[in-house]
C-alpha atoms as a printed R data frame, in Angstrom:
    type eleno elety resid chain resno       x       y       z
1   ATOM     1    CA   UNK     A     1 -12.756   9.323  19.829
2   ATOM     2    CA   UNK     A     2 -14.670   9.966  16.447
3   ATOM     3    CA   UNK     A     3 -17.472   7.851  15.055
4   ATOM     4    CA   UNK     A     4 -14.888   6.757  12.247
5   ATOM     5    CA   UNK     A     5 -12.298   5.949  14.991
6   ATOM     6    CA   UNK     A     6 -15.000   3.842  17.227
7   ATOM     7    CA   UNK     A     7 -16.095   2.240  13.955
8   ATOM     8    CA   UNK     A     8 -12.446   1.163  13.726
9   ATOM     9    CA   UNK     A     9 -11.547   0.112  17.181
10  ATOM    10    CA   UNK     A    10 -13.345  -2.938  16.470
11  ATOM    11    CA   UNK     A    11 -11.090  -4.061  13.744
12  ATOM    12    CA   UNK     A    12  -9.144  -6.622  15.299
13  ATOM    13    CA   UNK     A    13 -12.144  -8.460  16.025
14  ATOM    14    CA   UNK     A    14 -13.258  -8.346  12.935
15  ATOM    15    CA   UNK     A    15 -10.029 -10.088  11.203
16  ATOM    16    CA   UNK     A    16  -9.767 -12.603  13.999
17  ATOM    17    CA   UNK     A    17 -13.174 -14.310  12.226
18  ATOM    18    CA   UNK     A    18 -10.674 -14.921   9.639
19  ATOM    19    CA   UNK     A    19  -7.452 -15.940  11.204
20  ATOM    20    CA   UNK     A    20  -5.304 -18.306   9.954
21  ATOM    21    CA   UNK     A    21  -3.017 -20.916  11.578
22  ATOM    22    CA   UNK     A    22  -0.119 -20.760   8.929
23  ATOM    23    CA   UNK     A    23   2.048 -17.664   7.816
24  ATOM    24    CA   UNK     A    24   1.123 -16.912   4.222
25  ATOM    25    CA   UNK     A    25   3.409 -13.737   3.647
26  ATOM    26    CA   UNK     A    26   6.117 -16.425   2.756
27  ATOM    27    CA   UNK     A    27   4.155 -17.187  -0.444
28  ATOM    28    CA   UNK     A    28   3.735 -13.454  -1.397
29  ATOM    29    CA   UNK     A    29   7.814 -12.743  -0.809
30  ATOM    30    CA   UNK     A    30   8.324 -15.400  -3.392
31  ATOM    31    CA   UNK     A    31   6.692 -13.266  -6.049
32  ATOM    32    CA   UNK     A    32   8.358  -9.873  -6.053
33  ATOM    33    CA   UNK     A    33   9.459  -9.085  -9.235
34  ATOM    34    CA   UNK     A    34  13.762  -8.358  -9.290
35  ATOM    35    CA   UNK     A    35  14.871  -5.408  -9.974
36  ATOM    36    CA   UNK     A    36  15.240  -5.357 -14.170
37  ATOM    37    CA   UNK     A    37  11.672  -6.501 -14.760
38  ATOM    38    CA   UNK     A    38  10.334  -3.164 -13.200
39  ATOM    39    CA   UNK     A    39  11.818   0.269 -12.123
40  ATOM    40    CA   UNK     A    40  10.005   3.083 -10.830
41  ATOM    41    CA   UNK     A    41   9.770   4.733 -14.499
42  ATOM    42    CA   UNK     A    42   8.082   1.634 -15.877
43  ATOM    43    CA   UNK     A    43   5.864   0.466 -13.285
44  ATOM    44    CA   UNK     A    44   2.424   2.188 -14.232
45  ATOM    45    CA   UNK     A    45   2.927   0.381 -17.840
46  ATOM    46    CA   UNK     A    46   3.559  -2.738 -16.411
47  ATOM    47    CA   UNK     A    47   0.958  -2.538 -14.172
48  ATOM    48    CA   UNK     A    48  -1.797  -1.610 -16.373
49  ATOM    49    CA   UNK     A    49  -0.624  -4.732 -18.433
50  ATOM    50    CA   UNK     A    50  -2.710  -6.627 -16.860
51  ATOM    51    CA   UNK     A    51  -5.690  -6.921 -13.786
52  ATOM    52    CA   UNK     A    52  -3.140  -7.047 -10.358
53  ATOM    53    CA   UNK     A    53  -3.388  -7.104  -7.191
54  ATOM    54    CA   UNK     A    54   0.231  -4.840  -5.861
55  ATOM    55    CA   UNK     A    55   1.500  -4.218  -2.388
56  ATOM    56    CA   UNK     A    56   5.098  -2.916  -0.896
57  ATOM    57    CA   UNK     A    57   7.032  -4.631   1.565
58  ATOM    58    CA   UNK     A    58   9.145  -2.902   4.481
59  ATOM    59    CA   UNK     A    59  10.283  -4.466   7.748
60  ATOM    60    CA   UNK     A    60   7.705  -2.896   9.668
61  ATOM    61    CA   UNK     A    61   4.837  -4.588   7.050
62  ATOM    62    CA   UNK     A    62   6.928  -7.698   6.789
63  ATOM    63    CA   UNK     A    63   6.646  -8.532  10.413
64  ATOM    64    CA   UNK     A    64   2.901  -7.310  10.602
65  ATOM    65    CA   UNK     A    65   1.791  -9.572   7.692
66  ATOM    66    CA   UNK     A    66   3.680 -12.218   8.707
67  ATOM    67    CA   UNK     A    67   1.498 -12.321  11.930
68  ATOM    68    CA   UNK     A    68  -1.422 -10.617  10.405
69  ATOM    69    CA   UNK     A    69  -5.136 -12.372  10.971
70  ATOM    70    CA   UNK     A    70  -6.570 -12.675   6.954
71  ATOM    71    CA   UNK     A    71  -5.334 -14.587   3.795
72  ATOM    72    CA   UNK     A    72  -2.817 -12.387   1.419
73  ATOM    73    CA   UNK     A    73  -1.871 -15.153  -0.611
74  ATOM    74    CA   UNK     A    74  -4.386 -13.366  -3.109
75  ATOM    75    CA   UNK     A    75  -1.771 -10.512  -3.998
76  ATOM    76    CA   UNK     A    76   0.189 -10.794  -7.022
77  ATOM    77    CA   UNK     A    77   3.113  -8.702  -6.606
78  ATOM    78    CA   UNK     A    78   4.906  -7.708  -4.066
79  ATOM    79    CA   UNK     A    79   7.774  -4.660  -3.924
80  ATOM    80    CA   UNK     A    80  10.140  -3.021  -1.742
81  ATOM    81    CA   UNK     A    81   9.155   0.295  -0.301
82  ATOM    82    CA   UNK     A    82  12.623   0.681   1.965
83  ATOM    83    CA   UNK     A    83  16.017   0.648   1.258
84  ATOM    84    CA   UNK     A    84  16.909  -1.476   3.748
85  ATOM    85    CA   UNK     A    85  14.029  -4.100   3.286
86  ATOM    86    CA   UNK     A    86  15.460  -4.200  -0.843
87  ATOM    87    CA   UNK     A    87  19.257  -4.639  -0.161
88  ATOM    88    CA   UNK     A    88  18.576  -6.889   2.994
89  ATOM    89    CA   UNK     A    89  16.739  -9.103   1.088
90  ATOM    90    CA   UNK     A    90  18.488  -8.950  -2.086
91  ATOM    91    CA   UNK     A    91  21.800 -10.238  -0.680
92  ATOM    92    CA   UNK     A    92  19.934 -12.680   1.901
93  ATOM    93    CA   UNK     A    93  18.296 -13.881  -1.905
94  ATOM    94    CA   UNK     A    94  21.186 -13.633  -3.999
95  ATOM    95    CA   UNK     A    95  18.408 -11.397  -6.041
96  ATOM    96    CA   UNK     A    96  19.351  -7.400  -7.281
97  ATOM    97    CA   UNK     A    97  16.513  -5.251  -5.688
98  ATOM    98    CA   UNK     A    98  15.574  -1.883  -5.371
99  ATOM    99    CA   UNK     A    99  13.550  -0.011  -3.317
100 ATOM   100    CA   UNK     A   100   9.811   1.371  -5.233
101 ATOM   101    CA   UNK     A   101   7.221   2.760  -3.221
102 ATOM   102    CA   UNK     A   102   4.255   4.126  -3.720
103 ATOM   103    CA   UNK     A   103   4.781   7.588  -2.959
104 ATOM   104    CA   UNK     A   104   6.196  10.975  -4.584
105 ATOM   105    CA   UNK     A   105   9.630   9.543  -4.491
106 ATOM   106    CA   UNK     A   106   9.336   6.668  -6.340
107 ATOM   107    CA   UNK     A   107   6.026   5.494  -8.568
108 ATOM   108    CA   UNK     A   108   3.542   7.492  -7.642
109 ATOM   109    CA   UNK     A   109   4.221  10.613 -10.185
110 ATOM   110    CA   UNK     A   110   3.958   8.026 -13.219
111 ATOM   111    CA   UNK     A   111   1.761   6.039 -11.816
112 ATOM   112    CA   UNK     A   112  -0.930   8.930 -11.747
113 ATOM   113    CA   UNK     A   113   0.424  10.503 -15.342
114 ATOM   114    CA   UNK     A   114  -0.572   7.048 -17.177
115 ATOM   115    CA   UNK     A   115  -3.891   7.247 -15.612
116 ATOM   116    CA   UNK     A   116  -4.644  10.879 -16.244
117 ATOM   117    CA   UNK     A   117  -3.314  10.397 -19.747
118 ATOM   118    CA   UNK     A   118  -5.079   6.940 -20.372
119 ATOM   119    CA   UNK     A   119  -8.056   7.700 -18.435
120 ATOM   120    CA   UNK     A   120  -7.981   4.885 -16.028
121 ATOM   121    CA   UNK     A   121 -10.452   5.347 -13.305
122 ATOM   122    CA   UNK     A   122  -9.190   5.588 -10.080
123 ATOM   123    CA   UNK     A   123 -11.246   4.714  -6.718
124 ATOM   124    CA   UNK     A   124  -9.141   5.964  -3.334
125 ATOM   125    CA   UNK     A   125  -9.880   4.409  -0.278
126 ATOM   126    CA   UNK     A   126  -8.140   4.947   3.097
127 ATOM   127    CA   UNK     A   127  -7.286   7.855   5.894
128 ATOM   128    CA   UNK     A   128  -9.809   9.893   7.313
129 ATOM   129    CA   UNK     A   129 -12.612  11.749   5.599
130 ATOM   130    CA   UNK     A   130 -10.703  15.583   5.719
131 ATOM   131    CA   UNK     A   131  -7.581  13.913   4.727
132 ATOM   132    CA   UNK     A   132  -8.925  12.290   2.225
133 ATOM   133    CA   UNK     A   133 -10.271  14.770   0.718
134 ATOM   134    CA   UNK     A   134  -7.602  16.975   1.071
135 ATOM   135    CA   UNK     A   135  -5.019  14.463  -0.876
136 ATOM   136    CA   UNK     A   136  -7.920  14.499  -3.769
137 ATOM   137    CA   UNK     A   137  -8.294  18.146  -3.922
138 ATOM   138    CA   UNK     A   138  -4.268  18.168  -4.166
139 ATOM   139    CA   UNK     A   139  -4.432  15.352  -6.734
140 ATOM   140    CA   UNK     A   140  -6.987  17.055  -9.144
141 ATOM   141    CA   UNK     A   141  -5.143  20.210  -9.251
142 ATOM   142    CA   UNK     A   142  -1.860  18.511  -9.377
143 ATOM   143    CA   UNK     A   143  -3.275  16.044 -12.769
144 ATOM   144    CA   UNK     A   144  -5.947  18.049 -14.448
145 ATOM   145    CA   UNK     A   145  -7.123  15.208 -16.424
146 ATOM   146    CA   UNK     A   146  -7.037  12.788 -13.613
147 ATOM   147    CA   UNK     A   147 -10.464  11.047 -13.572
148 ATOM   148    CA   UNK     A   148 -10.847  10.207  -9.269
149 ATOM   149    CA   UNK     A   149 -14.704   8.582  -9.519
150 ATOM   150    CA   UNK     A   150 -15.062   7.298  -6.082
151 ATOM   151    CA   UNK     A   151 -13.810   7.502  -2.337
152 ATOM   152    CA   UNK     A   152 -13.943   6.221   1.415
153 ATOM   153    CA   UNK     A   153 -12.548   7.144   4.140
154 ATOM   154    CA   UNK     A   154 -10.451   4.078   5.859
155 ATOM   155    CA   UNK     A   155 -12.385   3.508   8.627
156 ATOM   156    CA   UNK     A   156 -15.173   0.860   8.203
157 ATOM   157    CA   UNK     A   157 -15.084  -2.611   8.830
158 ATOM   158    CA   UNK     A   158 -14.948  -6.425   6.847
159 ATOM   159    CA   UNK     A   159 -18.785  -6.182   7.110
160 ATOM   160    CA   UNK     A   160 -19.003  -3.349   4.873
161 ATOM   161    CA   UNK     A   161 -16.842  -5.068   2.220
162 ATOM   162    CA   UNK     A   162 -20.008  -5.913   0.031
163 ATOM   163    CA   UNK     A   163 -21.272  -2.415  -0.230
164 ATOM   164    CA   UNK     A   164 -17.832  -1.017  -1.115
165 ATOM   165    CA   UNK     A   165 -17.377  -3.535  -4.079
166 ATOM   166    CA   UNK     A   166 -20.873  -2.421  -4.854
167 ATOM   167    CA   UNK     A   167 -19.649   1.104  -5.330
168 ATOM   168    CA   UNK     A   168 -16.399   0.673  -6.673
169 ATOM   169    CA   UNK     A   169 -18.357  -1.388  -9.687
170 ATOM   170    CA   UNK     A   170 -20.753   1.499 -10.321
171 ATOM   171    CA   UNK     A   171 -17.986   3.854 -10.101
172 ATOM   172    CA   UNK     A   172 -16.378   1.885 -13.355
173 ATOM   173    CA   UNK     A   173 -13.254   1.618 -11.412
174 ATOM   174    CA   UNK     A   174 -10.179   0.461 -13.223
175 ATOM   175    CA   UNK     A   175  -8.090   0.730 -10.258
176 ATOM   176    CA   UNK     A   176  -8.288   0.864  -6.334
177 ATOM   177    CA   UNK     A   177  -5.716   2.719  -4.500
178 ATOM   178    CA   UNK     A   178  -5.925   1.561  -1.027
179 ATOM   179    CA   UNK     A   179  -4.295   3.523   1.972
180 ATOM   180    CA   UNK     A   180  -5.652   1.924   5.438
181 ATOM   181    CA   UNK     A   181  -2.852   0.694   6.927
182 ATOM   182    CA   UNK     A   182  -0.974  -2.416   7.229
183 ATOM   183    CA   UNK     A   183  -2.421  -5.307   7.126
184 ATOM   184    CA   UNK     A   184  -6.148  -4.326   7.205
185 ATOM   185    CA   UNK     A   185  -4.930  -2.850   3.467
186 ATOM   186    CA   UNK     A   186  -4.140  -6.134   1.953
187 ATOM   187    CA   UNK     A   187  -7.067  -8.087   3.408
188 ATOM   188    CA   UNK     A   188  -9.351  -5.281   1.959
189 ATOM   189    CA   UNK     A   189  -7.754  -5.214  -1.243
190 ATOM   190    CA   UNK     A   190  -8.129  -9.321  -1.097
191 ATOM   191    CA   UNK     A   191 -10.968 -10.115  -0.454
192 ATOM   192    CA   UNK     A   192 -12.369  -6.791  -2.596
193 ATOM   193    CA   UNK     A   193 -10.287  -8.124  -5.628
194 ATOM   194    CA   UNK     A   194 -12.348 -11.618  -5.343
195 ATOM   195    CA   UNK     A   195 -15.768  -9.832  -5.873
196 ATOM   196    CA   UNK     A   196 -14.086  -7.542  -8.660
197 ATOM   197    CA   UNK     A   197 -12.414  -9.650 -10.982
198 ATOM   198    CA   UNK     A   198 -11.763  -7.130 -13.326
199 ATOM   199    CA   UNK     A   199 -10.476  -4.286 -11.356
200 ATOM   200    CA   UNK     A   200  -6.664  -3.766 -10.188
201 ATOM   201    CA   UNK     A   201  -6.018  -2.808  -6.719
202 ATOM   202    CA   UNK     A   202  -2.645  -1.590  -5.230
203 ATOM   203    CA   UNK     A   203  -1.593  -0.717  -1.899
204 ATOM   204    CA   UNK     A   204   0.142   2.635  -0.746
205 ATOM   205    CA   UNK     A   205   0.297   2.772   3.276
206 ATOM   206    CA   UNK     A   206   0.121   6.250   5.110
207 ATOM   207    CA   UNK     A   207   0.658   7.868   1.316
208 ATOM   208    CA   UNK     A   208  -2.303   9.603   1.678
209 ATOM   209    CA   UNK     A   209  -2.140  11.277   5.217
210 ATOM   210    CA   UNK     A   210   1.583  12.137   4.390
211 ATOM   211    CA   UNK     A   211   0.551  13.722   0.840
212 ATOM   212    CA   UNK     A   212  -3.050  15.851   1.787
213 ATOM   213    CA   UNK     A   213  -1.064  19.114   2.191
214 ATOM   214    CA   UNK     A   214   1.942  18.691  -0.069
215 ATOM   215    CA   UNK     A   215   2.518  16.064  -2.851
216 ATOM   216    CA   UNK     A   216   6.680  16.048  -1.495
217 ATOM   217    CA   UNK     A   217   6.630  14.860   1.995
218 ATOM   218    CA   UNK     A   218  10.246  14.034   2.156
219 ATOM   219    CA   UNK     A   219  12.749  16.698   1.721
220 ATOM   220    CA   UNK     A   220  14.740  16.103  -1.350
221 ATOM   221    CA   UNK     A   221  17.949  15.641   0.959
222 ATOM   222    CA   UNK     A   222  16.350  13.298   3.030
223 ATOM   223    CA   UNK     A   223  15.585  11.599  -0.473
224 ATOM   224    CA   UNK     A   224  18.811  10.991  -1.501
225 ATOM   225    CA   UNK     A   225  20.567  10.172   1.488
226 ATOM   226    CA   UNK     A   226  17.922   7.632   2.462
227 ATOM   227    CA   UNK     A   227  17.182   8.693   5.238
228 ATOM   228    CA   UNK     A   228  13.235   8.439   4.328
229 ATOM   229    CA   UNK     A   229  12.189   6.160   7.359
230 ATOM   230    CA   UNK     A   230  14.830   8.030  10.223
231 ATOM   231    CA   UNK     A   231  12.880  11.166   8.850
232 ATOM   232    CA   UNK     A   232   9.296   9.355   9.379
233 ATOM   233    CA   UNK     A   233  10.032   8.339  13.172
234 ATOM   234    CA   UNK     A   234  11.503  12.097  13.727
235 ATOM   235    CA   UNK     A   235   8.230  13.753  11.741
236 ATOM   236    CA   UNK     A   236   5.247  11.444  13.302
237 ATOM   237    CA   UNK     A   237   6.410  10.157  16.981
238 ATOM   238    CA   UNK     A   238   3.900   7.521  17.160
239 ATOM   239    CA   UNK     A   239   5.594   5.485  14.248
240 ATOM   240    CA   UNK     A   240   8.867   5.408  16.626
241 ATOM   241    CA   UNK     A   241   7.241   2.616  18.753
242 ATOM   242    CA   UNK     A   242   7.777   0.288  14.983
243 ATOM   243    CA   UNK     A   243  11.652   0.344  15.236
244 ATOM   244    CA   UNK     A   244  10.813  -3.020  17.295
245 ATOM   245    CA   UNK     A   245   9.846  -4.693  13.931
246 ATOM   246    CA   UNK     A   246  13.379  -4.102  12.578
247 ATOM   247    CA   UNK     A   247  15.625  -6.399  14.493
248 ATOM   248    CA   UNK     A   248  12.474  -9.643  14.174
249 ATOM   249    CA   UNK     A   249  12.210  -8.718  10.072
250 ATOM   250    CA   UNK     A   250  15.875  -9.532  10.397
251 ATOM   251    CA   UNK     A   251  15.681 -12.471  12.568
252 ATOM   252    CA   UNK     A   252  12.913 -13.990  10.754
253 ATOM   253    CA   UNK     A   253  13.961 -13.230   7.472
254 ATOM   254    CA   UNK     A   254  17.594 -14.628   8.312
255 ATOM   255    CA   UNK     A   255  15.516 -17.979   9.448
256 ATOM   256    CA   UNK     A   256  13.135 -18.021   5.911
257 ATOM   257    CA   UNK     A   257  16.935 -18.038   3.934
C-alpha cells in the first residue's frame, strides 16, 4: 500500500467524527432539477449562473449517501448520472428525467468549452497523483485555452480541509471539480464550499481515472444502447461487488414514494 493509500485507509474514521443520526440525502433528492430546466447542452450556462454546489445521483451513490457519515444537505443540485436511476425515479415521482453525467457522454464536453472560452478557473481534485495528472495533460491538449490553476490528488483526509481551501483561494478558483469517490466527494465539496463562499464546486465520481488515457471511455455503442454501467462492471471487476446497491436503491426509494 502507497503513502496516498495509507493516508486514505483512515477515512472512515475520519467521517465518523461527523456522523449523523438522520438520513439527509432525502433533502438533496427533493432538489434535482426535471428534465426541461436543464439538458446536457445547457448545463455549463446554467451552472455558471450562479455560485453551486452540483452532484449526480445513481443507485450505487443513492444508497451510499443515504447511509453516508457527513452532512450533504449543503449541495444545491442534484442530477441523474444513470439511466435507470432517471426513469426509476421519474415514474416513482410522476417527474420527466433524464440521465446527465459528468462525463464525455453527457456534460462534460460543454462543460469544459464554456470554461476554456470564458476563462473560468478550474481546480481538480481527486484520483491518484499519475492519474491525475494524466487526465490534465489530456485536458490541456484536448482545450487549448483551458485555464487548470490547481490540483490534488484524492487521497488526504477531513484534517487537511483547511489547507486545501487555502489553496484553492490563492489559485482564484472559480470552480472545483471534485473526483474522490462517493460520499467522501460530497462531504469535501461541503464542507470546502462553507469556507469558499464564492467558488462553485461539482462532483464527477471515477471521471477522472476513467478519462487519464482517453477522453471516450465508453464505446459509442455501449453509449447508445445504455449499456454504460453493464460495461463498467465488465471493464473494472471491483465495481461488480456494487450491483448489491441496486435492488436496496429500489427498495428504499419505493418506501421514500
Amino acid at each position: 500500500m502507497n503513502t496516498q493509500e495509507t493516508k486514505c485507509s483512515n477515512q472512515n474514521k475520519d467521517w465518523s467524527k461527523l456522523k449523523k443520526k438522520s438520513s439527509m440525502y432525502e433533502e438533496v433528492l427533493a432538489r434535482a432539477p426535471v428534465s426541461e430546466e436543464v439538458t446536457a447542452l445547457s448545463f455549463a450556462d446554467w451552472f455558471f449562473r450562479t455560485r453551486r454546489v452540483v452532484s449526480f445521483l445513481n443507485p450505487v451513490n443513492y444508497e451510499m449517501l443515504r447511509r453516508s457519515f457527513g452532512d450533504i444537505s449543503g449541495i444545491d443540485h442534484v442530477f441523474f448520472d444513470g439511466i435507470f436511476a432517471a426513469r426509476w425515479i421519474g415514474k416513482l415521482s410522476g417527474n420527466a428525467y433524464k440521465r446527465l453525467s459528468f462525463d464525455f457522454t453527457s456534460v462534460a464536453p460543454p462543460f469544459f468549452e464554456y470554461c476554456s472560452k470564458h476563462g473560468k478557473k478550474l481546480y481538480i481534485v481527486g484520483a491518484k497523483d499519475t492519474e491525475l495528472s494524466a487526465f490534465v495533460s489530456l485536458l490541456e491538449a484536448s482545450y487549448k485555452k483551458s485555464q487548470i490553476v490547481g490540483r490534488q490528488h484524492g487521497y488526504i483526509n477531513i484534517d487537511q480541509i483547511t489547507e486545501l481551501s487555502k489553496n484553492i483561494e490563492q489559485a482564484g478558483s472559480d470552480v472545483v471539480l471534485c473526483g474522490m469517490g462517493c460520499p467522501k466527494q460530497e462531504q469535501f465539496s461541503v464542507e470546502l464550499s462553507k469556507l469558499l463562499p464564492n467558488v462553485s464546486f461539482i462532483t464527477c465520481g471515477g471521471f477522472i481515472h476513467q478519462t487519464q488515457n482517453k477522453l471516450q471511455y465508453y464505446p459509442s455503442w455501449v453509449d447508445k444502447t445504455n449499456l454504460r454501467s453493464v460495461y463498467r462492471f465488465y471493464k473494472e471487476p471491483h465495481t461488480r461487488k456494487r450491483l448489491k446497491f441496486y435492488p436496496k436503491f429500489v427498495w428504499a426509494t419505493l418506501k421514500k414514494f
